[in-house]
KOLTI-10647 format. One record per residue (C-alpha): x, y, z. Coordinates in steps of 0.001 Angstrom, whole numbers, plus 500000, padded with zeros to 6 digits. Layout:
XYZ...
//
This chain:
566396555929542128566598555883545484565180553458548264562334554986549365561099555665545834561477551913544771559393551366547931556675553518546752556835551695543428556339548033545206553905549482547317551710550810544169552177547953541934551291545635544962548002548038545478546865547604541880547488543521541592545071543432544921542450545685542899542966543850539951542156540421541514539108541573543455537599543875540615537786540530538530536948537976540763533478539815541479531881538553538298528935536015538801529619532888537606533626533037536550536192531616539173539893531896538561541518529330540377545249528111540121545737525206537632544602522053538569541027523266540312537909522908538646536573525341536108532991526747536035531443526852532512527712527521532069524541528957533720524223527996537142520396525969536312518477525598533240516591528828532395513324526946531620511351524370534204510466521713531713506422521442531203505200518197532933503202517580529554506640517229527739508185515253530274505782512611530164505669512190526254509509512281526360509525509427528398506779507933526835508561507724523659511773506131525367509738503661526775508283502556523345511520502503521839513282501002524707510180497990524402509701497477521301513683497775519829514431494200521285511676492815518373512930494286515406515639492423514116517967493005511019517621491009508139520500490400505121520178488204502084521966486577499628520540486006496292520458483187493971522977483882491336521285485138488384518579486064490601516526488921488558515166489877492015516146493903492140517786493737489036515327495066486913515284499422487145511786499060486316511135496917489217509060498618491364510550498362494913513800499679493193511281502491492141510193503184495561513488501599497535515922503072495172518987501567493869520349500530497116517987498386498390519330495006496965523096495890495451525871494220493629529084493424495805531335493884492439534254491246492336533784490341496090530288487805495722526778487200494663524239489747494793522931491151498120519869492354500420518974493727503012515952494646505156514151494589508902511802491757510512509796492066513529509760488910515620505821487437516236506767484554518257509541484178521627510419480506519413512032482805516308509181483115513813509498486432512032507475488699510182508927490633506976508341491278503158508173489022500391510261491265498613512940491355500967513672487361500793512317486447497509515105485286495244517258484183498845519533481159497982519273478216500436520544478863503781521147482288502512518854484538504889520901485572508142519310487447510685520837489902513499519149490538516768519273494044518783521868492449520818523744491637517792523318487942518242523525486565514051521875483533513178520965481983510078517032482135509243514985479437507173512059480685505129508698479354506025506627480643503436505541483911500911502840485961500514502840487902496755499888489120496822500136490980500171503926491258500366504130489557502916506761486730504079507742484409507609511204483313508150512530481564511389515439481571513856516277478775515737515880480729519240513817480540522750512744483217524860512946485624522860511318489457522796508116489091520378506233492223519862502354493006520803500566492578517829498162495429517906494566495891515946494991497750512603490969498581512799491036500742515227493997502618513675492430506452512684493873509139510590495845511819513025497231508835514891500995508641516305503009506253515464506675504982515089508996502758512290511562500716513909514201498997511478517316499244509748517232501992507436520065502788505101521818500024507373521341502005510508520093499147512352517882499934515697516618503092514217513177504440515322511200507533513978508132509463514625504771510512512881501310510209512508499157508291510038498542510850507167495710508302505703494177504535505211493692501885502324495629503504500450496192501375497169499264502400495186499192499658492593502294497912493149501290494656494623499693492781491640499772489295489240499407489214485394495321489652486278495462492306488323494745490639491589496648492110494209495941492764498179496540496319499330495211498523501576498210500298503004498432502456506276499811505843505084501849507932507531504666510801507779507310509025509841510743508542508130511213505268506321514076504569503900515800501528502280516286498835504912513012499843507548511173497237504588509451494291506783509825496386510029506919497529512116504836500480512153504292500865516179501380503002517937501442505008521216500815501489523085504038499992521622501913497399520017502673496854515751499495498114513645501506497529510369504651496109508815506162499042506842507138497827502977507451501322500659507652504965500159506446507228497466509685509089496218511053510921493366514904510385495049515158506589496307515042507710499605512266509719501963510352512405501306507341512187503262505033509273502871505506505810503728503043502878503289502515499811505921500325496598505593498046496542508378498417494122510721495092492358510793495984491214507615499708490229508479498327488080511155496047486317509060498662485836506235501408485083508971499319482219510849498223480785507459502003480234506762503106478758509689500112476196509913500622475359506345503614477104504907500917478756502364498218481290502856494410480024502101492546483223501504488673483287500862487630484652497175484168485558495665485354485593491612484581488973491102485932491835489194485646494680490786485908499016490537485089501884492071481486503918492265482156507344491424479538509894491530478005509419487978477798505684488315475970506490491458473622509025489707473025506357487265472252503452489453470067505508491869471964505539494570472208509155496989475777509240496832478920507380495189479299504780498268480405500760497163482028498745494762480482497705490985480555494517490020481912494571486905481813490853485909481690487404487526483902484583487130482292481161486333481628478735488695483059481336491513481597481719495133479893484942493572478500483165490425477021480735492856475676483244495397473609484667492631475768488085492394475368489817488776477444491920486812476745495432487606475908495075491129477087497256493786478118496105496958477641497904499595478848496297502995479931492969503980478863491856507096477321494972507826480959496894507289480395499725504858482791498831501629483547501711499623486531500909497545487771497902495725490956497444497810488846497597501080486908494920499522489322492792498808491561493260502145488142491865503838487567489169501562490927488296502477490906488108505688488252485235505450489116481372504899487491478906502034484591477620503319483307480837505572480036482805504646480093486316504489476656488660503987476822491235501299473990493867500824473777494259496969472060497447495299470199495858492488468038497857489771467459500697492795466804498617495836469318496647498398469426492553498612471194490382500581473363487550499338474830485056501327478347484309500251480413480941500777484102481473499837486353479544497714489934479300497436491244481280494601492629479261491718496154480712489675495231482296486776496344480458484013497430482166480299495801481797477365497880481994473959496330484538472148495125483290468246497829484743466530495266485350463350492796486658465301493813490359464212493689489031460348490703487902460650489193490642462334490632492821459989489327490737456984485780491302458798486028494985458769486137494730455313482625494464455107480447497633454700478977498839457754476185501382458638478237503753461344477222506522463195479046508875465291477827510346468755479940513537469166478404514453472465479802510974473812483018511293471176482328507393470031481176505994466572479573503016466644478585500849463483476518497379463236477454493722464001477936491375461217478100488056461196481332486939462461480462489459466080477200488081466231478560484715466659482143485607468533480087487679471366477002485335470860474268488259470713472243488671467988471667493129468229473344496082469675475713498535468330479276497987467841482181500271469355484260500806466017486257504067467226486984505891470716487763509707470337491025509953472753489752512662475514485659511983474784482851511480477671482883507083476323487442507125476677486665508443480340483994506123481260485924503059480237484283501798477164486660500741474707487056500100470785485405496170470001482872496437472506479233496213472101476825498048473389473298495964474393471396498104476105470741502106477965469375501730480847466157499031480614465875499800477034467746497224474798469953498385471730469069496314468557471312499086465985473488501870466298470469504069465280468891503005468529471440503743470523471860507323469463467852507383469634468165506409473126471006508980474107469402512035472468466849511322474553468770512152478138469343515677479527472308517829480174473501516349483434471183512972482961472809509420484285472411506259482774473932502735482830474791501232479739474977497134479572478401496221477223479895493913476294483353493452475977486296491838473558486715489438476726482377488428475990481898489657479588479144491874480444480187494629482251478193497941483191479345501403482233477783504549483774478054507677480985476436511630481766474733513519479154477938516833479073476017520304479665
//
């Protein structure tokens, strides 16, 4: 090849690198650069201009989280050994907490919990559940701080009845949270659960409150007796948020977050908080006294459904029934009757049991509260002064009490069955007469599982004294007295029950 043809060659080659480099180098947003320099990656700005709206509830969300996080402390506990306390499957936190809310440290120590607190006081008191420190071995609470400060916590005092517990650092100046009002908490509400869930500590999430007084049956004695009215909302709780706060929009606790309805041990959309009203009555109680004192009328209590209503003469199902008094109770005193239905207490409308009872609550011994009463179609007042509620105490059952009733039903009997109510009812003899002291009326002897008297709540062994006004001397007048009601009729019957308390059972002639 000869020189001037290698020159051409250079030439062209040198032509095409300098088209190369500027055809290349005239694509937006890519710059070639020798190592070393700075490489571009990305779109120049963000393709959207962020809505102001979204702005401000983005850092209106920080600014709860960043305020409230510094209250919610983390909470671990060591049991007594041979504590039962989350040992049982049946238990029913381990039902709604799941397996890992208190567990076994095999070979390595006693058994453990864990949980979340939210701290009411800047001296260390804390708020958190019962069941998260019941069972805790002396000097066996420790509690962590947001700053990860540990120190060891001293229990002040329990609630079972609300689930409820105060435990206390010894600590100054610290971050207490604003204790908000759970009234004024509505349905559709926003609101956040700050805690330690799954051992994430400092973890907050988001929802709204799907519902109110909720009661889920789960906090409960031997009797029954049991405080809940639960907020219900959406946001994610797990095992470990337990005794950590349910926060609204003003970063101010409305509730102290203790379960979750699950099928898995672990979240699947609703979560249940004690409102705060109630934790800060339960809360100051224990602090003052290391108890709570908690006002109690000595009623039993259910819910008015629409045929009670019907039968009662009331518009609509609104109110609780009376179903029996206790004797010598604030309600026995204050004149209230078995199949009573209250209807507000002062001047709140009351339309379930566990609203009732959340109210009563709330109240000390000694403080009157004004019920209106529907009595025999027309509203009273009663003037109630609470008492403190005495532990109910068990009874041994007479262990030849079934012989002997047995040895009764020997006897012959005139029965009758009422298929339209799917009961059969028979006479009293002797030994009933005396046992339920009543001298007429008409004996339950057999419920038909799935019948009109199994739904209503009346029950084999009780009696059956009147229908409406009219009293029941036999079974024959009973049946007299129900044949004479219409498809769709309502009407109270007065009973009597194994217990010998009179209790009031609305029944509707089926179509």
């Amino acid at each position: 090849m000869t020189s001037k043809s290698v020159l051409v060659a250079v030439l062209l080659i040198s032509l095409g690198i300098i088209f190369g480099v500027i055809l290349v180098s005239s694509f937006k947003g890519v710059n070639f650069s020798l190592a070393g320099e700075n490489i571009k990656l990305g779109a120049k700005e963000s393709p959207i201009k962020a809505n102001p709206t979204m702005i401000a509830l983005n850092e209106a969300f920080h600014e709860i989280g960043k305020t409230v996080t510094p209250s919610v402390v983390y909470v671990e506990v060591e049991m007594e050994s041979g504590s039962d306390e989350g040992g049982d499957p049946s238990d029913f936190f381990h039902r709604f907490f799941g397996p890992d809310f208190k567990f076994d440290m095999p070979k390595r120590g006693p058994e453990r919990g864990a949980g979340s607190g939210v701290l009411i006081s800047d001296n260390g008191y804390i708020l958190t559940n019962n069941h998260v420190v019941s069972g805790a071995k002396k000097n066996g609470i420790k509690v962590q701080l947001s700053d990860t400060r540990e120190f060891k916590a001293k229990l002040i005092g329990t609630d079972k009845y609300t689930d409820l517990a105060v435990i206390k650092i010894d600590a100054n100046n610290l971050s207490a949270a604003a204790l908000g009002n759970s009234d004024e908490v509505e349905v559709g509400h926003i609101v956040f659960a700050i805690g330690a869930p799954l051992g994430l500590k400092s973890t907050m999430t988001q929802g709204i409150v799907s519902a109110l007084g909720r009661q889920i049956g789960i906090i409960n004695d031997e009797s029954g007796y049991g405080i809940e009215n639960f907020i219900q909302t959406d946001a994610a709780v797990n095992p470990g948020n337990s005794g950590g706060p349910l926060v609204d929009i003003q970063g101010q606790v409305i509730g102290i977050n203790s379960a979750i309805a699950t099928t898995n041990a672990r979240y699947q959309g609703y979560s249940f908080a004690i409102p705060i009203n109630l934790a800060k009555k339960v809360a100051s109680d224990i602090i003052a006294t290391g108890k709570v004192r908690r006002g109690y009328i000595g009623v039993h209590i259910e819910a008015v459904d629409a045929i009670t209503a019907k039968a009662a003469g009331l518009d609509k199902a609104q109110g609780v029934k009376v179903r029996d008094v206790n004797e010598k109770s604030a309600g026995e005193d204050a004149g209230l009757q078995s199949g009573d239905i209250i209807l507000t207490v002062d001047g709140k409308e009351v339309n379930s049991p566990n609203m009732l009872q959340t109210m009563v609550a709330g109240k000390s011994p000694g403080e009157t509260i004004t019920l209106k009463v529907w009595r025999e179609k027309q509203e009273i007042e009663k003037k109630v002064i609470l008492k403190a509620r005495e532990e109910d105490k068990s009874v041994a059952a007479d262990e030849n009490e079934g012989e002997n009733a047995a040895a009764a039903g020997e006897a012959y009997r005139h029965r009758i069955t009422i298929d339209e109510f799917g009961l059969t009812v028979c006479s009293l003899d002797a030994r009933e007469k005396k046992e339920y002291k009543i001298d007429k009326g008409a004996y339950i002897e057999a419920v038909i599982p799935g019948g009109i008297a199994q739904e209503r709540g009346l029950l084999k062994g009780d009696a059956i004294l009147a229908v409406g006004e009219k009293s029941i001397a036999s079974p024959e007048e009973l049946k007299t007295a129900l044949d004479k009601l219409k498809s769709g009729d309502a009407i109270m019957l007065r009973v009597k029950g194994e217990d010998k308390k009179i209790r009031f059972v609305a029944v509707e002639m089926p179509e």
